[in-house]
C-alpha positions in Angstrom: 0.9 9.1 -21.2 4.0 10.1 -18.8 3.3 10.4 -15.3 2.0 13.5 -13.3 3.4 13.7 -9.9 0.5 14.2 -6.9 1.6 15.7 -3.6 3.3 12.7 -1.7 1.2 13.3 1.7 -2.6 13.3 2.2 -2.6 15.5 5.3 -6.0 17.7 4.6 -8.9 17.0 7.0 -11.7 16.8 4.8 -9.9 14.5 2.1 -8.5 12.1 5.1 -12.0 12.2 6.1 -13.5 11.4 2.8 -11.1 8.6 2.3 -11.9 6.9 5.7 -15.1 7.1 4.9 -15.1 5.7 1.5 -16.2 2.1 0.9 -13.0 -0.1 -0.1 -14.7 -3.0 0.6 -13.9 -4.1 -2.9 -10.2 -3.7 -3.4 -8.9 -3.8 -0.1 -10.7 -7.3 0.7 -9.2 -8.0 -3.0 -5.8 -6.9 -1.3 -6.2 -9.5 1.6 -7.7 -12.2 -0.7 -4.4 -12.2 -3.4 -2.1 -12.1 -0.4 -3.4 -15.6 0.6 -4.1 -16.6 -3.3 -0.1 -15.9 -3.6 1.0 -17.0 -0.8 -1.1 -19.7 0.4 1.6 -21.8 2.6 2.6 -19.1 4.1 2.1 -18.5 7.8 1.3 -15.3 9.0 2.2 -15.5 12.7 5.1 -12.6 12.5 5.4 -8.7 12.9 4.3 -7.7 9.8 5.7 -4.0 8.5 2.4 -2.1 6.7 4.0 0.8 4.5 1.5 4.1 3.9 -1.3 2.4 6.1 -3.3 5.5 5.4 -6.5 5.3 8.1 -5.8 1.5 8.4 -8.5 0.0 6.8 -6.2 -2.3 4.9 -4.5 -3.3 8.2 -7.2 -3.9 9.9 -8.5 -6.4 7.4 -5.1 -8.2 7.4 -5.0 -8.2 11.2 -8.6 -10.2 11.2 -7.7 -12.7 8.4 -4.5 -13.0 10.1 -5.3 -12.8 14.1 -1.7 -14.4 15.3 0.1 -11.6 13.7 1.3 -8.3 14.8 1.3 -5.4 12.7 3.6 -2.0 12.4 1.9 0.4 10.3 3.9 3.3 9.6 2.0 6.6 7.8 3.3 9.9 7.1 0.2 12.2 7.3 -0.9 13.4 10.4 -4.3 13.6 9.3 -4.8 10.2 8.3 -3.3 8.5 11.2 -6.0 10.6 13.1 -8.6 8.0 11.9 -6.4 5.2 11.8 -6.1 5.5 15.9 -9.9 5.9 15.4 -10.4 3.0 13.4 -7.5 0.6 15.1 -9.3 1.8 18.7 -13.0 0.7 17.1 -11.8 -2.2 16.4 -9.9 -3.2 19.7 -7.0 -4.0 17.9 -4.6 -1.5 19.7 -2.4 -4.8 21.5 -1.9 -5.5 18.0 -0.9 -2.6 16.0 1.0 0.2 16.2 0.4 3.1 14.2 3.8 5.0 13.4 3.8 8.7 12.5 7.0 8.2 10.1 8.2 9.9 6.2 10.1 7.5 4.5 12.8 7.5 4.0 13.2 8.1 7.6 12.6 4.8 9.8 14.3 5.0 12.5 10.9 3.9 14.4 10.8 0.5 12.6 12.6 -2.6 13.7 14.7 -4.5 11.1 14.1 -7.7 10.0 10.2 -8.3 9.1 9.1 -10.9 8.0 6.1 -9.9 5.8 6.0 -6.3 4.4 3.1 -5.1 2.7 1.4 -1.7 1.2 -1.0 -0.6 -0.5 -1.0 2.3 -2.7 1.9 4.3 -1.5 4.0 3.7 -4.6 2.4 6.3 -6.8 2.3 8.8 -4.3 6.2 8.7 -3.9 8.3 11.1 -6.4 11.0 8.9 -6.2 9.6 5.2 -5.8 13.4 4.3 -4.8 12.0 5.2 -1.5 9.7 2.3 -1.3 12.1 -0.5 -2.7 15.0 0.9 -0.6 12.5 0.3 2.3 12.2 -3.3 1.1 15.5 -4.1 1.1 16.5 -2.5 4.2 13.9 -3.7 6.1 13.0 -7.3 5.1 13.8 -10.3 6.4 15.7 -13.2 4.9 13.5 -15.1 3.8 10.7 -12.6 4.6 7.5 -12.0 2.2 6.9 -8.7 0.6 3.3 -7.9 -1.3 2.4 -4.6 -3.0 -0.5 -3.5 -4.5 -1.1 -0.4 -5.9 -3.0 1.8 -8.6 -2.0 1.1 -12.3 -1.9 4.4 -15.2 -4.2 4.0 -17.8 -2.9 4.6 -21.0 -4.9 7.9 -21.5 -6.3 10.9 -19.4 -9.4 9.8 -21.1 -9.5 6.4 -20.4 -8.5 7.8 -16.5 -11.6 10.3 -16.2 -13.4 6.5 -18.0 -12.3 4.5 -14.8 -13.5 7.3 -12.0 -16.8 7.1 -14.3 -16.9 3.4 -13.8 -15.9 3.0 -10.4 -16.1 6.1 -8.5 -19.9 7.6 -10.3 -21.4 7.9 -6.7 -18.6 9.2 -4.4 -17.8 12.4 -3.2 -16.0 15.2 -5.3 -12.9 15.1 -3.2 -12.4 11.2 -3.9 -12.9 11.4 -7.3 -10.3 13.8 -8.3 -8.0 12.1 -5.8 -8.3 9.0 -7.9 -8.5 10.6 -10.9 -4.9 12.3 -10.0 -3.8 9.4 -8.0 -4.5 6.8 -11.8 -2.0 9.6 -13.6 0.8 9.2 -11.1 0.3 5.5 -11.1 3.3 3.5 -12.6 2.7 1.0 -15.3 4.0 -2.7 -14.5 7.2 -2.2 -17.1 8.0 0.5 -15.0 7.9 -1.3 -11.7 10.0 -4.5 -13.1 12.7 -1.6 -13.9 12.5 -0.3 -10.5 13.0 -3.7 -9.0 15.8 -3.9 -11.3 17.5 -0.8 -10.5 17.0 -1.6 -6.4 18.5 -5.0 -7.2 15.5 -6.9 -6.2 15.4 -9.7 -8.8 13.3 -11.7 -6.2 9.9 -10.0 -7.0 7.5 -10.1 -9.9 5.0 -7.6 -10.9 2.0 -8.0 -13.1 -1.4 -6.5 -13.2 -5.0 -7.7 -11.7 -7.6 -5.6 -12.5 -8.0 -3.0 -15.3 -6.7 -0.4 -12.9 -4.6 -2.4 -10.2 -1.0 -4.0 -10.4 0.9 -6.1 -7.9 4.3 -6.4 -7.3 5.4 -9.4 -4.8 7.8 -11.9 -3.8 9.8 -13.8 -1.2 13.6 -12.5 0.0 16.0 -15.3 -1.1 17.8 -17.6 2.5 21.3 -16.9 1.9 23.3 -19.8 2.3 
């Protein structure tokens, strides 16, 4: 099954709302939990860059396994960073991240050289997902850690409408055509191991974790 683009911003009200609503307790503790399972040595006491932070529940959980970092989370829709202020000022955490109203490729807001990047399921919203590995390369660190994770095509529309069955039976309408649509603009892992090719970033390895999730992750070479 080829890919089928889905608009890259989620700027409606109700679907931002539904989606800050929606328990991710599952996949975006899962998120937190491979970050340390990959990188376990690796110290987290840096500004860390958070790419499509949505309403920040992801960044949020990384800020409270990781409590000496800093985090810049940059987000293109409007309406989602509405509830990320809400959910970053629930949480007293506004000393320690700043939300970013920014569509990349534009980042003239960001700072260069981070040392962890992370995101989570921006890549499939992306027409081009250039945009994201250009990001990378711009905008890591020597050195620096990078860790995506992000929605995986299923081989079929069936076996797609199969998954939102499985995992998505009891939510709301909105969210379940916005996975549905969100699993058919997903990449498969071949196709992200030729987009790291293409970006020259031979540094980074991709490979699947769940029936319907795929990581791509790695640590920027020290040139000598």
């Amino acid at each position: 099954m080829d890919r089928i683009l889905e608009p890259e911003l989620m700027d409606g009200e109700e679907q931002a709302r539904a989606y800050s609503e929606a328990d991710f307790t599952e996949p975006h503790n899962m998120f937190v939990e491979e970050f340390r399972r990959i990188f376990p040595k690796r110290e987290v006491s840096c500004t860390v860059l958070d790419l499509g932070c949505g309403p920040a529940d992801v960044t949020v959980r990384f800020a409270r396994a990781f409590p000496h970092c800093q985090i810049d989370a940059v987000e293109g829709a409007q309406a989602m960073l509405k509830f990320a202020r809400q959910r970053v000022e629930k949480e007293k955490m506004t000393d320690r991240i700043r939300l970013i109203h920014e569509v990349l490729p534009s980042n003239h807001q960001l700072q260069d050289n981070y040392g962890i990047i992370i995101s989570n399921s921006l890549l499939h919203h992306l027409a081009d997902p250039a945009t994201l590995w250009d990001t990378v390369t711009d905008k890591c660190a020597a050195g620096g850690t990078v860790f995506i994770m992000d929605l995986m095509r299923p081989v079929s529309k069936d076996r797609a409408k199969a998954l939102v069955d499985c995992y998505a039976a009891e939510e709301p309408h909105i969210l379940r055509e916005d996975f549905y649509h969100s699993m058919l603009a997903a990449h498969r892992p071949e196709e992200v191991e030729k987009q790291l090719g293409s970006a020259g970033i031979e540094w980074m390895k991709v490979k699947a974790i769940t029936d319907r999730h795929l990581i791509a992750y790695g640590s920027r070479p020290v040139c000598t």
